[in-house]
Backbone bond lengths (Angstrom), bond angles and torsions (degrees), N, CA, C in turn:
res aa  C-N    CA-C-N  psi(-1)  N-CA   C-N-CA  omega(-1)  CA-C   N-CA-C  phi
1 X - - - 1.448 - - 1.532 108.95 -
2 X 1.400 118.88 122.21 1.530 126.70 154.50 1.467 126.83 -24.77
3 X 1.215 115.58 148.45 1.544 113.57 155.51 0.863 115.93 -138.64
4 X 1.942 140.37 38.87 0.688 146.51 -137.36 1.566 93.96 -142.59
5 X 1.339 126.31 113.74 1.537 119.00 -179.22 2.053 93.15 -112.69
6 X 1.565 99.68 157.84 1.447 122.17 176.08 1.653 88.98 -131.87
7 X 1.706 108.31 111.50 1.594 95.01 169.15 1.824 104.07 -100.37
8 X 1.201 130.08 126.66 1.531 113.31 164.35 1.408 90.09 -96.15
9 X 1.623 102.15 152.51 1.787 111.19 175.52 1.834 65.64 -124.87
10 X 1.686 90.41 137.14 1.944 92.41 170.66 1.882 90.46 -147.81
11 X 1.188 97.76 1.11 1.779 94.42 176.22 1.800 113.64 -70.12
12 X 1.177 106.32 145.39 1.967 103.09 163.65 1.407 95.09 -97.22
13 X 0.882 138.03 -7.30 1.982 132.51 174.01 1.299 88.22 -64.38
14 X 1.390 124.33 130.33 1.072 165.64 -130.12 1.502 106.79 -115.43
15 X 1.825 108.43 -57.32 1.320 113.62 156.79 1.307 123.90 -54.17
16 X 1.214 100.41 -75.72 1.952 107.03 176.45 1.645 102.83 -28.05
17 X 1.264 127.88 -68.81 1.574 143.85 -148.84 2.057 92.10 -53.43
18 X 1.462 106.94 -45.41 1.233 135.21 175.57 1.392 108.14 -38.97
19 X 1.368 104.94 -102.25 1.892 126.66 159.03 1.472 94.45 -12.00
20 X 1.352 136.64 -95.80 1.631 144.22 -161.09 1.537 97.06 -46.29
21 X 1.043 120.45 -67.97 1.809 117.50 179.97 1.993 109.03 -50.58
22 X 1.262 116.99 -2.74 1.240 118.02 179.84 1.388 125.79 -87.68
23 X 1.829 78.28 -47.65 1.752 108.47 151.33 0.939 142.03 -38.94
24 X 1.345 121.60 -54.53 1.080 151.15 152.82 1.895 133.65 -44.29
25 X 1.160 95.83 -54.01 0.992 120.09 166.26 1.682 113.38 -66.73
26 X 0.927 103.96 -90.02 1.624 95.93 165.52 2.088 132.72 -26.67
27 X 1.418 96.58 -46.00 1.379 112.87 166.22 1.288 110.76 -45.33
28 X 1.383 101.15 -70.74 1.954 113.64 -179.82 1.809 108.00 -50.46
29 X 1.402 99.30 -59.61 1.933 92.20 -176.98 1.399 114.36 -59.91
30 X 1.137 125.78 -50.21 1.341 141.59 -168.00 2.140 107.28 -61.81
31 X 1.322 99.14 -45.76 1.586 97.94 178.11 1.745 84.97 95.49
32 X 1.334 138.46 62.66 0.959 121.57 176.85 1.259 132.23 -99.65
33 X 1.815 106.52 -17.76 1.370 125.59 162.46 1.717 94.99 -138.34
34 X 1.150 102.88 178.20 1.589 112.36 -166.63 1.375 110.86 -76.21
35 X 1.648 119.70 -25.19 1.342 112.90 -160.38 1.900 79.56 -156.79
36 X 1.499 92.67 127.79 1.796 83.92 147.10 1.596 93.83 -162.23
37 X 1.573 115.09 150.07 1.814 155.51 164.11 1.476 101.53 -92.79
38 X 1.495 87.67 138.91 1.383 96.99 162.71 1.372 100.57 -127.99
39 X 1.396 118.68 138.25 1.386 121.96 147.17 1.227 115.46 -117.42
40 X 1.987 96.69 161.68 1.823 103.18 -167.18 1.959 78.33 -110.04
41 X 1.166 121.58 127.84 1.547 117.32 137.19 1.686 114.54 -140.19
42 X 1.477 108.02 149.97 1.202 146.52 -161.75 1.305 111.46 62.72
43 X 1.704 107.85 -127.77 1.640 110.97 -172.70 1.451 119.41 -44.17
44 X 0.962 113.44 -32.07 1.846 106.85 175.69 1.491 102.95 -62.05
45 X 0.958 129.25 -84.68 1.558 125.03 -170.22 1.736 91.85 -31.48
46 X 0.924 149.50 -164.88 1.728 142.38 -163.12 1.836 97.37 42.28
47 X 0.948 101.42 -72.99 2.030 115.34 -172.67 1.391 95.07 -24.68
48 X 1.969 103.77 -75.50 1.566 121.52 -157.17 1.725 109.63 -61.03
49 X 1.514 126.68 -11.02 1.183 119.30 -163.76 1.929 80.89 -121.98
50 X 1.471 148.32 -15.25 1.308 104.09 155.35 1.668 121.27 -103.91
51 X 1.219 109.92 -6.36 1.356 109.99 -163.65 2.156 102.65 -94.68
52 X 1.223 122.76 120.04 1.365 112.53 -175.73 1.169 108.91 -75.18
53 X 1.361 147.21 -44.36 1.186 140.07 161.07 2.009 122.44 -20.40
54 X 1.583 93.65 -58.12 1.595 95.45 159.70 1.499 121.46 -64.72
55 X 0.991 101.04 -40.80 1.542 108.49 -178.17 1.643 104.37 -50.47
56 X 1.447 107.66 -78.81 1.214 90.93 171.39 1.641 153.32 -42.60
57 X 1.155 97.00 -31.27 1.326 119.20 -171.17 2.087 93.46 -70.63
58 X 1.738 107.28 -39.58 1.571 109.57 -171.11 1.786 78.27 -83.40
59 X 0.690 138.51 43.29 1.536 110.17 179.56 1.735 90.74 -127.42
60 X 1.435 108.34 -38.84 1.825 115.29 -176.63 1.627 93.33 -73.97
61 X 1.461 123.14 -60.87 1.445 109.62 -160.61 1.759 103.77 -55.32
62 X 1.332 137.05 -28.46 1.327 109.01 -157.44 1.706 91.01 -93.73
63 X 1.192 106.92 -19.54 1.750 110.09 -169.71 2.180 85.24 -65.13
64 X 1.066 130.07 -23.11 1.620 131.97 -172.75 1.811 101.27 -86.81
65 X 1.928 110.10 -44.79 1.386 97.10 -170.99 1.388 115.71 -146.06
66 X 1.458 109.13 -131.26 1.517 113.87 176.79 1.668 105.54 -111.46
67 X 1.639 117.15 101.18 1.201 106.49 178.46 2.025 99.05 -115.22
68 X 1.209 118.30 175.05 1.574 132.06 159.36 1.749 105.85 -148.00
69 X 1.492 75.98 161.32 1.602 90.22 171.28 1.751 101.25 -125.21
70 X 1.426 110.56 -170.18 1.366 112.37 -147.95 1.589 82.63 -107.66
71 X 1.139 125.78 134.77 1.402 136.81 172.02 1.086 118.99 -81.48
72 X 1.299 125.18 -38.06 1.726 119.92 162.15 1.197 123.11 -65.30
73 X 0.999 126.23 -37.49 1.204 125.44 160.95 1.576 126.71 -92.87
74 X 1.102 150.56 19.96 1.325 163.80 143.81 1.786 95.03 -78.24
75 X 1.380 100.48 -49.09 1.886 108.18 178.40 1.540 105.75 -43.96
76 X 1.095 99.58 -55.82 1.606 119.45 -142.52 1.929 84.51 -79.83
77 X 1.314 127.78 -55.59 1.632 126.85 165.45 1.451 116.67 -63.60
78 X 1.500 142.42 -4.63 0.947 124.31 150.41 1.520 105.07 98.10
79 X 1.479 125.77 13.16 1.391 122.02 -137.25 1.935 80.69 -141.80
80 X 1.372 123.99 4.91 1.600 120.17 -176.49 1.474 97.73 -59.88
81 X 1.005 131.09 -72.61 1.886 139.34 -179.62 1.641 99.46 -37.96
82 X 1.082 128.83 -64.28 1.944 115.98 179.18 1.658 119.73 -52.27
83 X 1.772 90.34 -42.21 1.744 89.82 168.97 1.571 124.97 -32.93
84 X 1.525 79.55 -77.55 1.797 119.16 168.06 1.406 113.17 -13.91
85 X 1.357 101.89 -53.55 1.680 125.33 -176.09 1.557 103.18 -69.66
86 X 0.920 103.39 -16.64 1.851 92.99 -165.01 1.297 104.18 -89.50
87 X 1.374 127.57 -20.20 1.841 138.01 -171.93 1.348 100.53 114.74
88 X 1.474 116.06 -13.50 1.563 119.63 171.29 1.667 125.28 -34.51
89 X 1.403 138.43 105.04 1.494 102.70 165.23 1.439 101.98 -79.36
90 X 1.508 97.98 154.39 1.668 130.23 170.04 1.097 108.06 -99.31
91 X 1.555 136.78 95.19 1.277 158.36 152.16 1.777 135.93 -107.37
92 X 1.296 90.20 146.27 1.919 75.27 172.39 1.538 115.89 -56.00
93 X 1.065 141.13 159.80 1.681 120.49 176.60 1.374 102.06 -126.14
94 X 1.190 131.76 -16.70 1.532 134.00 -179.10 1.527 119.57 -33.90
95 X 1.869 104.14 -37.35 1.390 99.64 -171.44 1.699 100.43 -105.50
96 X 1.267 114.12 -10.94 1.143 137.12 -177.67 2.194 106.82 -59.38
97 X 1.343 83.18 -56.76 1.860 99.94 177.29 1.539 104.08 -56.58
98 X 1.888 90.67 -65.19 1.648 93.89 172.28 1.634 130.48 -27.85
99 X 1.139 87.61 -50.38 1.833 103.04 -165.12 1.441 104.30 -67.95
100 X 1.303 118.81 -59.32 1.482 120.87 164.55 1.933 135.98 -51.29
101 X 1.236 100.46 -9.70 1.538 115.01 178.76 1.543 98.71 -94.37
102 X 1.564 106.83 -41.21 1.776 106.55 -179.13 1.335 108.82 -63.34
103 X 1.640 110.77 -28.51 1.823 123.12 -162.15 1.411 106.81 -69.51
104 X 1.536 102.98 -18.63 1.451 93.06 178.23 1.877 95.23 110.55
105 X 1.608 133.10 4.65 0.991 122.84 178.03 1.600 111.47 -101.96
106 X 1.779 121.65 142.04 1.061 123.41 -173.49 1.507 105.76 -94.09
107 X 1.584 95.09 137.83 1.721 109.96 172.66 1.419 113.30 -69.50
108 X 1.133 121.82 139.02 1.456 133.09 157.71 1.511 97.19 -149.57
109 X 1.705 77.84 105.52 2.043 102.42 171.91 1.691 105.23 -85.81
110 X 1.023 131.75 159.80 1.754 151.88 -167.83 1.363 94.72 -155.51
């Protein structure tokens, strides 16, 4: 069995985006599995740069680990430089997800 978590938060629900960043957060401080990523793709990245509640919440998990957001689309919203700002990396993530599902890390999308 793995201990390796991949969280994507890709919801703009506000709650959900919430809950998963809680997850997350807690996972990383706590030592709850050996390894866990977060990535932001689609509506969340938009979420985490207007809502402060997300913001904050993306601002503790990456200050805890290894998170990205989706660069084409952060590109494409105009919002790559606020990411950036948050401790976020801004990357493509396509091969990024990929690479980590082959690595042996389990998805849990929010």
């Amino acid at each position: 069995m793995t201990d390796k978590l991949l969280i994507i938060i890709a919801t703009g629900d506000k709650a959900k985006a919430l809950t998963g960043l809680m997850y997350a957060k807690n996972a990383l401080k706590r030592g709850w599995l050996g390894d866990v990523k977060v990535v932001y793709f689609g509506p969340s990245e938009q979420l985490m740069v207007e809502d402060a509640d997300v913001a904050s919440a993306a601002i503790e998990v990456a200050s805890l680990g290894e998170a990205f957001a989706c660069k084409a689309i952060s590109d494409r919203e105009n919002i790559s430089e606020k990411i950036d700002e948050m401790g976020v990396k801004v990357e493509y993530v396509g091969t990024i997800i990929s690479d980590y599902i082959k690595q042996g890390y389990v998805p849990m999308v929010w």
